[in-house]
C-alpha positions in Angstrom: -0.9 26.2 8.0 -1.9 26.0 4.6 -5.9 25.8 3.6 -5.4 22.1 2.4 -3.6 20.7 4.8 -6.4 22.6 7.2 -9.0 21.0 5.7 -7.3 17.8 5.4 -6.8 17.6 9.3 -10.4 18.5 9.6 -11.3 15.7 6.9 -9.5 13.0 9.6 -11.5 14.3 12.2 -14.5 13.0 10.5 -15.9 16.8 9.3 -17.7 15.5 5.8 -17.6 19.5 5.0 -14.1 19.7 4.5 -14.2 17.1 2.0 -16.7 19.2 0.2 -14.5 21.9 0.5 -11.3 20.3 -0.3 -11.8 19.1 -3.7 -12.9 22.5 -5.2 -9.3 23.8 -3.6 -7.0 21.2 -5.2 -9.0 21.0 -8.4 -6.4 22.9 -10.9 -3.7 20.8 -9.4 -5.4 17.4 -9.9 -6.4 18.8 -13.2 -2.3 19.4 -13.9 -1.3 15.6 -12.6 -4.1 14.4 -14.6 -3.5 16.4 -18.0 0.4 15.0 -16.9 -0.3 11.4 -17.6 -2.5 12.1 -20.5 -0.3 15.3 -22.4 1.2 13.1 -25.2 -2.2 11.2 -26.0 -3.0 10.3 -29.4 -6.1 12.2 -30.6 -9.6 10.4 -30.3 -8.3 8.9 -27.5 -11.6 7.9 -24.8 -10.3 9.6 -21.5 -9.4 13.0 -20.8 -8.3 14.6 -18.0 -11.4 15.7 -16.6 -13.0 12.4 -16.8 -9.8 11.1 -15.1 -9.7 14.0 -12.2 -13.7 13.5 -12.1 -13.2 9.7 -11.4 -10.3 10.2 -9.1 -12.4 12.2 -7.4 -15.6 9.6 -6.9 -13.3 7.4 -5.6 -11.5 9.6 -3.0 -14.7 10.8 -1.9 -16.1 7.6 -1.7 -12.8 6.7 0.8 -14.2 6.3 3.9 -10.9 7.5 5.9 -8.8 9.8 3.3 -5.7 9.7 5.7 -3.2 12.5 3.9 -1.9 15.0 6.0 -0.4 17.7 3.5 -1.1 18.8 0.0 1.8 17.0 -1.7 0.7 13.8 0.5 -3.0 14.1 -1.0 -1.7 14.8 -4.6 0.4 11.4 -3.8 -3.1 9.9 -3.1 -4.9 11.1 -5.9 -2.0 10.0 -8.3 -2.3 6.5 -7.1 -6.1 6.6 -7.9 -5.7 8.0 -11.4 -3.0 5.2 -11.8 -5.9 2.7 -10.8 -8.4 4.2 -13.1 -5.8 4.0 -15.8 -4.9 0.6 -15.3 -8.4 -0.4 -14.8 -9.3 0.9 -18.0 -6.0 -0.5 -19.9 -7.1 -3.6 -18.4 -10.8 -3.8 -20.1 -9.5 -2.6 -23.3 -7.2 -5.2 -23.0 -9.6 -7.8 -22.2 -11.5 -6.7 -25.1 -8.8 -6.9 -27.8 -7.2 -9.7 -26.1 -4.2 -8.8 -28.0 -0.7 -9.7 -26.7 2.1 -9.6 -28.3 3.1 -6.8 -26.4 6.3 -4.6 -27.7 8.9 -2.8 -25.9 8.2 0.4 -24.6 10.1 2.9 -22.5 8.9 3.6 -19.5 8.1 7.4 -20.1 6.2 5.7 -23.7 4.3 3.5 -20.9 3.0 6.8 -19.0 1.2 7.9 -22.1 -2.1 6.5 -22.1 -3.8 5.4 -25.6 -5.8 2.3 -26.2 -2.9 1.2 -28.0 -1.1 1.0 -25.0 -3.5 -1.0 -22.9 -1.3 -3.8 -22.9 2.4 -1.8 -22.3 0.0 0.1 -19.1 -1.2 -3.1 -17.8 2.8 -4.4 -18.2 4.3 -1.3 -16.1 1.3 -1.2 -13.2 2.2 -5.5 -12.5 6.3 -4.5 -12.9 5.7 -1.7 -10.3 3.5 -4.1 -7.9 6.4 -6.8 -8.0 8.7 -3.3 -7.4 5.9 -2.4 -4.6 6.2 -6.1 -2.8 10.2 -6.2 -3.0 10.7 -2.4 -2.1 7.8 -0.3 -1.4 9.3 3.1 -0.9 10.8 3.5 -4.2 7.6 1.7 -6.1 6.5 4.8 -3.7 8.8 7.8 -5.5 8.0 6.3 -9.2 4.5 6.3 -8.4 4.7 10.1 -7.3 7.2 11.1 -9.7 5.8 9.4 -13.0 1.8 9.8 -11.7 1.5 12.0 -9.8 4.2 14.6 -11.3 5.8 15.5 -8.3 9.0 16.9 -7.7 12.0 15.7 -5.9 11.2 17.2 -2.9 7.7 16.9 -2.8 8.6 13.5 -3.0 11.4 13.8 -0.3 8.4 15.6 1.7 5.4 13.0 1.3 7.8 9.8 2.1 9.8 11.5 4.5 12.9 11.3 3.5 15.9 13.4 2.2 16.4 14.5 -1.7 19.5 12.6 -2.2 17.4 9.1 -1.0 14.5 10.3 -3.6 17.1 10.4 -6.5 19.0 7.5 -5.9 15.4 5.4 -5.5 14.2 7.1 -8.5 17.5 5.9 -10.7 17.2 2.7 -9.3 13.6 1.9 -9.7 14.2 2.9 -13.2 16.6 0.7 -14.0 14.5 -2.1 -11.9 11.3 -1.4 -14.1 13.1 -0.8 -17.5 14.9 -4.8 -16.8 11.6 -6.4 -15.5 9.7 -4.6 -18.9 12.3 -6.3 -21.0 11.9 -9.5 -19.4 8.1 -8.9 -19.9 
């Protein structure tokens, strides 16, 4: 059994070392996920990955039942939070400028996080929670793909399912999120 998903079991068993443990383990990957979302950022931009993972990581830890039982399932995790920290912070910056007009965006435009995109982040994290209430498995693979950089069958691992279901979800939560950020 791998180390992570070792310490993970231990972690649901209530040992508070293996958290302590853990983190140190996966850093480099929740270092990659994070420097995934924020790669194309504009210079002078105000979070970088290591704030991101860092923040990620004091909410995680602050989880009081962290309930992943591989490392591709925990990297699913962790993606989720960075989207909230993302979001979150879109959503101040937002409420700062209070700018609308929003313009149209693709969705890989939308992963790129910028204060400029506030707004376009914000759009894409309520299009995937409508996704997320009419079909929660593939608001499920975006999130993985798109957040947390996983691969098709990583994904296909984490939910469960085969590859073919992952791309078929994938291609059709596209095409769901590209209409409802048109409509938007």
């Amino acid at each position: 059994m791998e180390p992570v998903t070792q310490l993970l079991l231990r972690l649901r068993e209530g040992d508070e070392q293996a958290r302590e443990q853990l983190f140190p383990l996966i850093y480099n990957e929740l270092r990659r996920v994070a420097g995934a979302l924020l790669r194309r950022e504009a210079p002078g931009h105000t979070l970088a990955p290591t704030a991101l993972v860092h923040e990620a990581y004091l909410r995680l830890a602050d989880a009081d039942h962290l309930d992943a039982n591989s490392r591709s399932h925990f990297l699913g995790i962790a993606a989720r939070a960075m989207r909230h920290i993302l979001v979150d912070h879109a959503r101040s910056r937002d409420a700062a400028k209070r700018g609308g007009g929003l313009q149209k965006v693709t969705l890989e435009e939308q992963l790129v996080y910028s204060p400029d995109h506030a707004p376009q982040i914000v759009a894409l994290h309520n299009a995937l929670e409508e996704l997320a209430r009419l079909d929660p498995r593939k608001a499920q693979v975006i999130e993985l793909r798109y957040f947390g950089g996983l691969e098709g069958e990583e994904i296909a691992q984490v939910l469960n399912i085969g590859r073919a279901t992952v791309t078929r979800d994938l291609r059709t939560a596209q095409a769901w999120l590209a209409q409802a950020l048109r409509q938007e």
